[in-house]
N, C-alpha and C positions, 0 to 999 in steps of 0.2 A: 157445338163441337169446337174445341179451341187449341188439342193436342192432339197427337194419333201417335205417339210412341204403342200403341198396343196391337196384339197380331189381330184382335177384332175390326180395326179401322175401315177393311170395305168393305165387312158387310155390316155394319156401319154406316160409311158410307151409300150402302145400295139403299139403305130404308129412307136416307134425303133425296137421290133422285127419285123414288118413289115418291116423295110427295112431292112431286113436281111432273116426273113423268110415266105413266102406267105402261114400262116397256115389259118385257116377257123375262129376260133372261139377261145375264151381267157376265162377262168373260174380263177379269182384269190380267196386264202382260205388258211383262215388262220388254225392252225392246234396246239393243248393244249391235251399232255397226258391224258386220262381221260377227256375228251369233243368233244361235236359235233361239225364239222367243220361250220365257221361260215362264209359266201358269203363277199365277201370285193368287187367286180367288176366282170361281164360279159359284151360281147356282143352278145349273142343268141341272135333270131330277136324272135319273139312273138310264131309264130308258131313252135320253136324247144324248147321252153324257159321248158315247164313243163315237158317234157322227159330230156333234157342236163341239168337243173340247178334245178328244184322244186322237181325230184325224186331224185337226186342226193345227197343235202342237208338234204331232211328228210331221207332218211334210206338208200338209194343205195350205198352209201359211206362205207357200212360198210365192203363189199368184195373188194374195191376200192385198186390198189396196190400201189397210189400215199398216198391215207390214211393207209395203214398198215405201210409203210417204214417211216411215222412222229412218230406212236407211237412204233415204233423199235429205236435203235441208229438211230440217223439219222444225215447225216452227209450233208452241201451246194453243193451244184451242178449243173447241166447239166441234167439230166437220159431220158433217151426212154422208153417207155413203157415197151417192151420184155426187159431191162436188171431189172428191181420190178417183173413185173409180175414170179409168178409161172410156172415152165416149162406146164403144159397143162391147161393154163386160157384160151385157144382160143377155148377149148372143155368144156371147165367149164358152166355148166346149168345159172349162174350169168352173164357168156359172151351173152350164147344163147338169154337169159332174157331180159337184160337189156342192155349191152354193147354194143354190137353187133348192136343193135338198132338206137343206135347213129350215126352210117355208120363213123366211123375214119376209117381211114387206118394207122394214127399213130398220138401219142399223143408225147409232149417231156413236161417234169416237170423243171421248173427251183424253187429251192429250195435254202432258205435263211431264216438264223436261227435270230430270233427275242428275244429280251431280253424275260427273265423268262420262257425259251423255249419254246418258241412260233414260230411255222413254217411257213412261208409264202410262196404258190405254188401257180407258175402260169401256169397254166395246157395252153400250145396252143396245138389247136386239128387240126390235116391236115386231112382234109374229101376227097373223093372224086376228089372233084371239086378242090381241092387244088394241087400246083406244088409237085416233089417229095422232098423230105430231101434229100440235098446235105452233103457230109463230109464237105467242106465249110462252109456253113450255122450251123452246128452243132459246127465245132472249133469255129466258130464269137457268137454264144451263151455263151459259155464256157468262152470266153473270156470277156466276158460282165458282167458274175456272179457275179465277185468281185467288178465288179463297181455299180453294180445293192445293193450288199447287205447293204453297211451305206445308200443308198440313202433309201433303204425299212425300215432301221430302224429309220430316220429320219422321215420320212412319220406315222410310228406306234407310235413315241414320242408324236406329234402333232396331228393327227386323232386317233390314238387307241383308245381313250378313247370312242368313238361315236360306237366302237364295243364288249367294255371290257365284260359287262352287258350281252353281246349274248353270250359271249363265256359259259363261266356259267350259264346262264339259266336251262338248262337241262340236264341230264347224254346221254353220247352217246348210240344210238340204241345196241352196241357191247354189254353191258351190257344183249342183246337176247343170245348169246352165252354160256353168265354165267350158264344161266336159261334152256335154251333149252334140254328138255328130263332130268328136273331135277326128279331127286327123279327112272329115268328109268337107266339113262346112269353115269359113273365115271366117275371121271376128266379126265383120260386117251381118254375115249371114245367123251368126248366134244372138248378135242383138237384135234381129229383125224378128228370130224366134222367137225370142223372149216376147217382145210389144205383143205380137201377134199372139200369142198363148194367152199375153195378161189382159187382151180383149182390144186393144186398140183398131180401129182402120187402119185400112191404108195410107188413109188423108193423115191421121193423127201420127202413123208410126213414122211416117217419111217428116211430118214438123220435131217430132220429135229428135228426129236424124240428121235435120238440116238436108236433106235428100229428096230429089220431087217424086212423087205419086208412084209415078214410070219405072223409076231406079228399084221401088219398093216390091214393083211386079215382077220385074225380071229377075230381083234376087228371091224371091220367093216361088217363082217357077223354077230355078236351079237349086233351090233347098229340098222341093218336094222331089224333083229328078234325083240327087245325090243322096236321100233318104228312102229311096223306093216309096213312095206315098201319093196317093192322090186325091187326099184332101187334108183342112185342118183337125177333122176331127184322125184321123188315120196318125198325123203329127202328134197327136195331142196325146192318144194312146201312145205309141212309142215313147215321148215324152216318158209318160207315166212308168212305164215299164225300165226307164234309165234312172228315175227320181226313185222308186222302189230298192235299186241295184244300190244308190250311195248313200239311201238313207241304210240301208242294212252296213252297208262299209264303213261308216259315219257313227254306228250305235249310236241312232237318233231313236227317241223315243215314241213309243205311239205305233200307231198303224198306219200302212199307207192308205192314202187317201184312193187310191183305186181301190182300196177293196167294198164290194159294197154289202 
């Protein structure tokens, strides 16, 4: 493969990580600070399609740690899930919810940075039914990234344009976080919502904060007071129920991810 000007390019592309790695299923998505991610290629078959790619796309993506690590620095690579992910996203009410759902047993992000920083991920998901992740397979990855990434930016010169228009359409759902428990909760208290939904501890959300353990408790006993709620999953539903209100305000596309 030495060009990819053509709309076939990832799936294409999917039949090379195929001979390399026997994952299940391929989501590619492109990814713009300040925008909703926009579907460029799947192969979900019909019956997985509105759980793995229609919840995803409208508003599930927003706890997503392949989408928070595009609108952080974000740097080309390789990555597994558990090295984004939050130390306890696999007890996180968003894993129970929705993740989890999806039956992975591991996902790997190959990430490749596109002009006007524009992210390009392509999520392959190993279910199941899938061989395990060899260190093999994960070096032959790694080593393919930089060859993978002019051919993706070649590919985005020539097709981009048939996605520009999407990418901008709409403000991303995250834009719920802004808003979430406005006028009850501080900025302090929204980011701490935030950590705590996207799976983090205590330990992790207060490093993250530059804030010790302590400070993390007490603002989290006066969010769940100021929210009438007494736990995080109780948070977590509410949540859902304010991400459903702006993704409908927002004409984001897709379904919400509450619905099951």
């Amino acid at each position: 493969m030495t060009s990819a000007p053509t709309a076939d390019f990832p799936r294409l592309l999917q039949d090379v990580f195929h001979d390399i790695l026997h994952f299940d299923t391929i989501l590619v998505s492109t990814y713009k600070q300040g925008c909703a991610p926009i579907l460029i290629y799947d192969n979900y078959p019909s019956e997985r399609r509105q759980q793995g790619v229609e919840r995803y796309i409208g508003d599930a993506y927003i706890l997503d740690p392949f989408y928070t690590s595009t609108q952080q620095e974000c740097r080309p690579g390789v990555y597994r899930l558990n090295e984004l992910a939050p130390d306890c996203f696999e007890e996180s009410e968003y894993y129970k919810h929705y993740y989890g759902a999806l039956g992975l047993k591991d996902e790997i992000g190959i990430f490749v940075i596109l002009p006007e920083n524009i992210v390009m991920v392509f999520s392959l998901g190993l279910h199941e039914i899938s061989l395990p992740l060899t260190r093999k397979s994960l070096l032959a990855l790694k080593n393919l990234q930089p060859i993978i990434e002019p051919l993706a930016r070649e590919y985005w010169k020539w097709q981009g344009a048939s996605f520009v228009d999407r990418l901008e359409q709409h403000e991303p759902v995250e834009a719920a976080f802004d808003s979430f428990g406005d006028g009850l909760l501080t900025q302090r208290e929204q980011d701490i919502v935030k950590l705590l939904l996207a799976g983090h501890s205590t330990k992790s959300a207060a490093s993250e904060l530059s804030i010790s353990d302590g400070t993390v408790k007490v603002h989290r006993k006066h969010i769940y007071q100021r929210l009438a709620v007494s736990s995080q999953a109780q948070m977590f539903r509410l949540f859902l129920d304010h991400v459903s209100l702006v993704s409908r305000q927002n004409g984001a596309l897709g379904q919400s991810f509450q619905e099951q």
